[in-house]
N, C-alpha and C positions, 0 to 999 in steps of 0.2 A: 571732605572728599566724597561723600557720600551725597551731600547735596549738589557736587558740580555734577556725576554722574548721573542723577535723577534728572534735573537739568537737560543735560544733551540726550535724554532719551523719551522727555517730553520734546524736545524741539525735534526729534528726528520723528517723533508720532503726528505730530501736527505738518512736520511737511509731507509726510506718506498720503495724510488724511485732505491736506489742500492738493496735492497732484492726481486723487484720485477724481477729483472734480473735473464733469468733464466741461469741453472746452463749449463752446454757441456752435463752431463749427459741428461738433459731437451732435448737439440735442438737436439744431435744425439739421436734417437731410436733405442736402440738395439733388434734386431728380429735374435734370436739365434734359429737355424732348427736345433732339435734333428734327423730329416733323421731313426727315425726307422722303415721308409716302406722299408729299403733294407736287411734288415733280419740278425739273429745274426752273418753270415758268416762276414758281413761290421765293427762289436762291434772293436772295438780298447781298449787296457790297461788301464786303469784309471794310473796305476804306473809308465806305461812308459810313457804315455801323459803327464802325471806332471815332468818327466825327461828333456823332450823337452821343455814344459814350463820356466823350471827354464834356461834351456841351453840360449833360446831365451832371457828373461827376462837379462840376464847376459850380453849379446849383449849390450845393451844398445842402443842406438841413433843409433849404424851399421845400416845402410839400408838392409831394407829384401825387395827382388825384386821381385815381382810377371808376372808373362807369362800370357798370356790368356790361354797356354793350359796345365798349372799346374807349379809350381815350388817347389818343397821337403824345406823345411826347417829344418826339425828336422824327424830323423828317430831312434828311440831304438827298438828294438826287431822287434815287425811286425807292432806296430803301426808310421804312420807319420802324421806331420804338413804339408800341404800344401798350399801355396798360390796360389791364380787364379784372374787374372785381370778381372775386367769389364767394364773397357775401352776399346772402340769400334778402329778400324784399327789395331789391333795388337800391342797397346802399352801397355806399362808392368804401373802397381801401384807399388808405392813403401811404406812404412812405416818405421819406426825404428823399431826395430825387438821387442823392448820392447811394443812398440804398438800389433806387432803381438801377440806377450805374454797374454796382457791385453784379449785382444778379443774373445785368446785362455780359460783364464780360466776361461772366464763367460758362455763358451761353458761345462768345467768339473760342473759349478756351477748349468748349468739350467738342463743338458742334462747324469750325469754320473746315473749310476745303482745298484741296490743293490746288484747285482752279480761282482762287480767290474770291469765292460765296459762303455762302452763313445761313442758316435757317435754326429759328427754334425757339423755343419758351422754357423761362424758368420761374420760379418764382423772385420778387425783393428779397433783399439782406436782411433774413429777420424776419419775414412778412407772408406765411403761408395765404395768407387774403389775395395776395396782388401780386397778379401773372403778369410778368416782361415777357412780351412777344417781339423777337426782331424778324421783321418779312420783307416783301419786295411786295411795291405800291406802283401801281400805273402812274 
C-alpha cells in the first residue's frame, strides 16, 4: 500500500512539475505593430494578404530568406509579404516559409479593419531575427 501511494504522488509531482513548463507561445512574445501612423495610402487587402498567406503556409519547411533591406515573398494584387532581417553585418534570417505564414496571420488577427485593410509587422513563428511586414505596394 505504501508503494502504490508513493507511486501516485510521484506521478502527480511530475505532472505539476511538466505543466509548469511554459509553453513556446509563453517564451516567444509576440508584439504584432499594426503601423497605422502611415496612413490609409500604406492599408493592404485583407483578400489578397490571406492569398499570400495560404501561398506561403503551402511552402511548407522551403526556407523563406530574408535581406536586411527587404525581401518580397508573396505579392497579389498591390498587397506584399515582406521579410526584413535583423541581424546585424548584412546577414539574411531565414524561417520555413510556414513559420513566415504563422507570423503573418496573427498580423491579419491583431491588425485587419472593418473596411477590409491590414497593415503591419510581426515577427516569424519562432524567429525574433525575421520581420513579416504585410503592406500596400504600387
Amino acid at each position: 500500500m505504501v508503494k502504490l501511494s508513493l507511486s501516485v504522488f510521484s506521478l502527480l509531482t511530475a505532472a505539476t512539475l511538466v505543466a509548469a513548463v511554459p509553453t513556446p507561445n509563453e517564451i516567444f512574445k509576440r508584439d504584432v505593430t499594426c503601423r497605422d501612423d502611415l496612413g490609409p495610402g500604406a492599408l493592404a487587402n485583407v483578400n489578397e494578404a490571406v492569398e499570400c498567406i495560404n501561398y506561403l503556409a503551402s511552402l511548407g519547411g522551403q526556407a523563406c530568406v530574408a535581406t536586411v533591406s527587404g525581401q518580397s515573398f508573396c505579392r497579389r494584387g498591390q498587397t506584399q509579404i515582406t521579410g526584413l532581417s535583423r541581424l546585424g553585418g548584412g546577414q539574411n534570417a531565414i524561417s520555413s516559409c510556414n513559420d513566415v505564414a504563422r507570423g503573418a496571420g496573427q498580423i491579419l488577427d491583431r491588425c485587419t479593419r472593418g473596411d477590409g485593410t491590414v497593415r503591419g509587422a510581426n515577427e516569424a513563428w519562432g524567429n525574433g531575427n525575421l520581420l513579416v511586414d504585410i503592406r500596400r505596394v504600387p
